[in-house]
N, C-alpha and C positions, 0 to 999 in steps of 0.2 A: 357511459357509466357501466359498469361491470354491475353485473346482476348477481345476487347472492339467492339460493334456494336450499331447503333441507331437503336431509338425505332423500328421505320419504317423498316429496313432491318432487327430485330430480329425477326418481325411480320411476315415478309414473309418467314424466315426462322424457325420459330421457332420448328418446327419438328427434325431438321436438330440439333439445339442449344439444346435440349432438352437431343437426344443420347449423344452428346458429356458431357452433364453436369451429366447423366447417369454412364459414364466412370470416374466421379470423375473430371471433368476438372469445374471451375467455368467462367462461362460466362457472363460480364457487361454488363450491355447494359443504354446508357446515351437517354437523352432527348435534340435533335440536337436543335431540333426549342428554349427549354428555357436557355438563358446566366445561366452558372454556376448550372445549375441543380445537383441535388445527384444521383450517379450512382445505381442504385439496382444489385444484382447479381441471376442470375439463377444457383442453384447449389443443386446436389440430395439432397433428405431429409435424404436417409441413411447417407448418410454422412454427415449431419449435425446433426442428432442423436449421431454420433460417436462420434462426437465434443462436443456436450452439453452432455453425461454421465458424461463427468468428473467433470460434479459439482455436487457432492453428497452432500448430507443434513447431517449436525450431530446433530440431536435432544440431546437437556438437559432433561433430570431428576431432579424434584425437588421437594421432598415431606412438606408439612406444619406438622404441629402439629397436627392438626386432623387426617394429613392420606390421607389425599386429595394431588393428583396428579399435576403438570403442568409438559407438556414436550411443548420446546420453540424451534423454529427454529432461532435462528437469520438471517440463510440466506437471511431470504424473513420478518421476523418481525412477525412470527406469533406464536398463542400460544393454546395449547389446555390443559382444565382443565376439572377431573370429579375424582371422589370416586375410581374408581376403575383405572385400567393401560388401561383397554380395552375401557370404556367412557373417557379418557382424550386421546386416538388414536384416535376416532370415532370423536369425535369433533377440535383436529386438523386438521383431511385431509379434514373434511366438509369446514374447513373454509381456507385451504391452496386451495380447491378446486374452494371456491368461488371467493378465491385472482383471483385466475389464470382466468378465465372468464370474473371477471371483469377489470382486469389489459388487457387481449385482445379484450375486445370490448371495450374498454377505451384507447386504444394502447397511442396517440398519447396525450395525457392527461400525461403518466406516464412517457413517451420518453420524456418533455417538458423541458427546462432549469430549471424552476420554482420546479418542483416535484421530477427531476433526479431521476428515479428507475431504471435507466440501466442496474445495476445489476443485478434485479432482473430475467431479461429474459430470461436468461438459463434454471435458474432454474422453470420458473415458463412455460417456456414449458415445458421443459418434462413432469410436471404436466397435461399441456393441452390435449400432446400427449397421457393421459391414457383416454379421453373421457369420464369420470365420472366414470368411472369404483372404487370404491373405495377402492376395494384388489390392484387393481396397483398404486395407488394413495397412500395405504398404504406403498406399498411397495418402490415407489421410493422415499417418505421422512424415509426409512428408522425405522419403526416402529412398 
């Protein structure tokens, strides 16, 4: 059973809710003082790693007439072009990279009715999760 606690008693326990969410248990904790507030969850990041791998990326292959490259993610909308295989990789992750920074300092902009990219957030943390690094950035869009 998932345990539900307010803000106030998570606060003073939160050492306590911490090991248990450690142990793989997910812990709510609501906003007593506001009517109908949205629950947030405490819950390890390993394990929610585990849970976001499974959305893996399957870049397209697309060559023009000249020879020129685009490989396209639709997962997330994004697209990288260049001459060779290696500049159309180089500039997809720059730019799946900048997605992902700007779609999390923009959180609540992308989360919004109006723009719905919900979707997007699996994939575009684990993206975050690689911290600019661009060898893992290549590597988790698969490239």
């Amino acid at each position: 059973m998932i345990q539900m606690f307010s803000a106030s008693i998570a606060r003073d326990r939160f050492a306590e809710l911490r090991r248990e969410a450690l142990k793989g248990r997910e812990i709510l904790v609501e906003d007593s003082k506001q009517l109908n507030s949205p629950l947030i969850s405490i819950i390890s990041t390993e394990l929610l790693d585990s849970l976001t791998d499974s959305f893996v990326f399957a870049p397209k292959w697309e060559e023009d007439e000249g020879g020129a490259l685009t490989v396209s993610l639709d997962e997330i909308d994004i697209i990288g072009y260049g001459k060779t295989r290696e500049k159309a990789t180089e500039v997809l992750a720059n730019a799946a990279n900048e997605y992902a920074e700007l779609y999390f300092s923009e959180l609540s902009f992308y989360l919004s009715p109006m723009v719905s990219r919900i979707a997007h957030y699996p994939y575009l943390r684990r993206i975050a999760r690689c911290s600019g690094d661009m060898a893992k950035v290549k590597k988790v869009l698969g490239v």
